[in-house]
N, C-alpha and C positions, 0 to 999 in steps of 0.2 A: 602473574597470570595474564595469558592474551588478553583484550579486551573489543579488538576489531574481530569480522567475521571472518570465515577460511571464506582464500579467494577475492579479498581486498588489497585491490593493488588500483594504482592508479596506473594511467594508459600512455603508450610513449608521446615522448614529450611534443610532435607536433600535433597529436590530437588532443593533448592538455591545452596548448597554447590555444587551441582553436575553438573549446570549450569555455575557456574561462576567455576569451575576448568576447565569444559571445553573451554570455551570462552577464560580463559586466557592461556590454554595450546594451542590454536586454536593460537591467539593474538602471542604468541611468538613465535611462529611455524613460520608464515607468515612475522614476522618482522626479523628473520634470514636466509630464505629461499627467502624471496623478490621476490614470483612469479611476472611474469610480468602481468600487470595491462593496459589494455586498454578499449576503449570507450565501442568495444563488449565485455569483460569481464563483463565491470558491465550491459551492455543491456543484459547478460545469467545470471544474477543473478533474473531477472524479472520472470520467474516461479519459482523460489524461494519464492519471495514474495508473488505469488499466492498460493504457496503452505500454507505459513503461515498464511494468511484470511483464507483461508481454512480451517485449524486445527482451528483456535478458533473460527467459525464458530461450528463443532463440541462440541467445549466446551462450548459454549453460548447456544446449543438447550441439551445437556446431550447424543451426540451421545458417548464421549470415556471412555475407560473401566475406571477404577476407577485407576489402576496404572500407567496411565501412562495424566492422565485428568490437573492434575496440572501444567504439562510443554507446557499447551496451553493457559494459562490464561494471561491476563493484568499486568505484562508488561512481564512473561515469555516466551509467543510465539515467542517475538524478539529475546529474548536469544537463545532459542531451534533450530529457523532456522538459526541463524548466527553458530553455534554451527554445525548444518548439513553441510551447503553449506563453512561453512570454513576447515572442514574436507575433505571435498568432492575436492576441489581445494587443499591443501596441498597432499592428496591422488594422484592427478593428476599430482602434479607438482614431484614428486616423481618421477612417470615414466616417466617426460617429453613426459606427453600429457595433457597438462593445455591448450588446445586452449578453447577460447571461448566457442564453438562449445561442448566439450565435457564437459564442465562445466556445460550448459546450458540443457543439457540428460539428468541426473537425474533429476532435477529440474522440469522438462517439466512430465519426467512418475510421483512423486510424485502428481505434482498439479494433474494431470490430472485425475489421482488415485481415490483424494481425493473428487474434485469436482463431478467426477460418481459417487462415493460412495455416497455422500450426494443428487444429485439428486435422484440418483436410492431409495433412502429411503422415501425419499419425495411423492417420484411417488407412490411407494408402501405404504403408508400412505392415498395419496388423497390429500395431502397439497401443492402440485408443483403447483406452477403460474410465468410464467414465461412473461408473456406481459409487464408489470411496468420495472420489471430490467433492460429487452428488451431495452426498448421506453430511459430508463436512458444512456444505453451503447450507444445505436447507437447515440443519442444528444451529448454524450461527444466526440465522434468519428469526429461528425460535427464539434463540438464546437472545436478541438483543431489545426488542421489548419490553422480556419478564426485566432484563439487566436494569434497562429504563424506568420500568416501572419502581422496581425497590431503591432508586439510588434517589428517585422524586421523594418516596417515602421517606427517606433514611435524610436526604438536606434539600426540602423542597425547594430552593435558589436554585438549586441546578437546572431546574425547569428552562433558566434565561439562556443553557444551551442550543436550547431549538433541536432544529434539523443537523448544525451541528455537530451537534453533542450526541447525537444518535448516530451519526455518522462515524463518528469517532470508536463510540462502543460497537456498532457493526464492524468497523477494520479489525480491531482488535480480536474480538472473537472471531474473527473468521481465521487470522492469523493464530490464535493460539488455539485454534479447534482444529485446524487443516494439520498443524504441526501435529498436534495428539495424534491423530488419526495418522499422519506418517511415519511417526516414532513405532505407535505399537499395533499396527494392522500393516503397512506396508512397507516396514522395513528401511525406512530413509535415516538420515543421521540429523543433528540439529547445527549449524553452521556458526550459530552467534552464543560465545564464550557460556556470558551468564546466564543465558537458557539452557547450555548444556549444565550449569551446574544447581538449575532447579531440577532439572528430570534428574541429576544425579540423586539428588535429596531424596527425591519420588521413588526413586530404584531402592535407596535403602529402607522402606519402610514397607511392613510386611503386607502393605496392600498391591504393592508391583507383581504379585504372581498370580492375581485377581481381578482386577481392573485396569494392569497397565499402570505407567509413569508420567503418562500426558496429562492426568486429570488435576494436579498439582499443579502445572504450567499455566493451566485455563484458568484456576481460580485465581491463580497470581496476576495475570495478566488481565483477569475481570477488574480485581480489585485498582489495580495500580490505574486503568483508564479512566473508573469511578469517580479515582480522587482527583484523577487530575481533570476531567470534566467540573467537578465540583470547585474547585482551584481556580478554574480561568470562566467560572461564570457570574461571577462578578463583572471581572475586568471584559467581558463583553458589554454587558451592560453600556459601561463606563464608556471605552473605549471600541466600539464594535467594529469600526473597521481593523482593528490591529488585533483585537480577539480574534474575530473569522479568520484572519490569517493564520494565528498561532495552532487554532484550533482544527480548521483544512491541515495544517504541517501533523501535527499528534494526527487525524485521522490518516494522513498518507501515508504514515509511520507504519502503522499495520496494515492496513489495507492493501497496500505495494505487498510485503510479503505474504498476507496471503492470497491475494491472486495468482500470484508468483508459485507457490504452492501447489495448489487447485490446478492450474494449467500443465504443470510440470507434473503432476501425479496422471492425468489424464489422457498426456501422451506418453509417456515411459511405458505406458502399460503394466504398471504396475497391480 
């Protein structure tokens, strides 16, 4: 059985080369300069990640030019934005002004950028519908408090997640609420293996012609965030700089697809 998503290729080989020199020039830069790393560091890395659903958002409908379309793709969009936003912070820490705050500026004009550009094209097309994303956001908005509160209840340690650890279960439910809502209101497919084969589960059980097959997915993916918030809130404690990072990586996990989602529902006019 596959195990990558459809649509995962890497990109021809002189924008591989140009990608991974800079990732790793990024990579060493940051392991001898050892900017300082906190919790709000990596919560200003989050329009960051908005900004990269965003670009291959872009690349999935054929919005970018032809030179520069391949450094948006599966799985080079991760590269391109670690590539930015590690430049962007090494730049900063240079002039000793790496605060959170100003890491999180650029990040913020890019997404924002990008996602007006893509509505605004949408709009200008006739294909904008924005009520489904809508009804998707504000659910996972809901959902990830109550999430928080009962996982406090259930291993009150996990508290040492913070902002974190809420971050984390916001990506996630946004990601497996936007998928529901695409699966069984508007018709999209699901692109990554082993999620297609929880909705398959969903499909055979006699609640699929009643509630839909997405509702399976969101608890699966409630749960599995839960524990793995629960998991690394220790080793925050412990280790907090190398926690926030792991725990930023697991919230970009989701978070990335579901914006990715939510934008791409919004313009297709679906």
């Amino acid at each position: 059985m596959a195990i990558l998503p459809e649509g995962f290729a890497l990109p021809p080989l002189p924008y591989l080369v140009v990608l991974v020199a800079g990732l790793v020039g990024v990579g060493v830069g940051l392991v001898r300069t050892r900017p300082s790393v906190s919790e709000g560091h990596v919560l200003a890395l989050v329009p960051w990640m908005v900004a990269g659903s965003a670009l291959h958002v872009f690349y999935v409908v054929g919005l970018l030019p032809p030179a520069i379309d391949p450094f948006a793709g599966t799985p080079a969009v991760y590269l391109t934005v670690a590539v930015l936003a590690g430049a962007t912070w090494l730049g900063l820490d240079a002039v000793d002004a790496a605060t959170a705050r100003n890491l999180a500026i650029p990040g913020v004009a890019l997404a924002v950028g990008l996602v007006v550009l893509a509505l605004g094209s949408a709009l200008a097309a006739g294909t904008l519908s924005i009520l489904w994303p809508g009804i998707a956001f504000v659910v996972a908005v809901l959902v990830t408090p109550a999430m928080w509160a009962v996982l406090k209840r259930i291993a009150p340690e996990s508290a040492a997640a913070g902002a974190l650890g809420v971050l984390a279960i916001f990506g996630h439910a946004l990601d497996a609420i936007s998928t529901a809502v695409g699966i069984d209101v508007l018709g999209f497919g699901e692109r990554t293996p082993l999620s297609r084969v929880i909705l398959e589960v969903s499909g055979m059980l006699p609640t699929a012609d009643i509630i839909g097959v997405g509702w399976l997915f969101v608890l699966v993916k409630l749960a599995v965030v839960g524990l793995v918030v629960w998991l690394l809130a220790d080793y925050i404690h412990e280790e907090p700089t190398e926690g926030a990072l792991l725990l930023g990586f697991v919230a970009a996990v989701g978070l990335g697809p579901g914006v990715h989602n939510l934008l791409l529902f919004a313009i297709s006019g679906a």
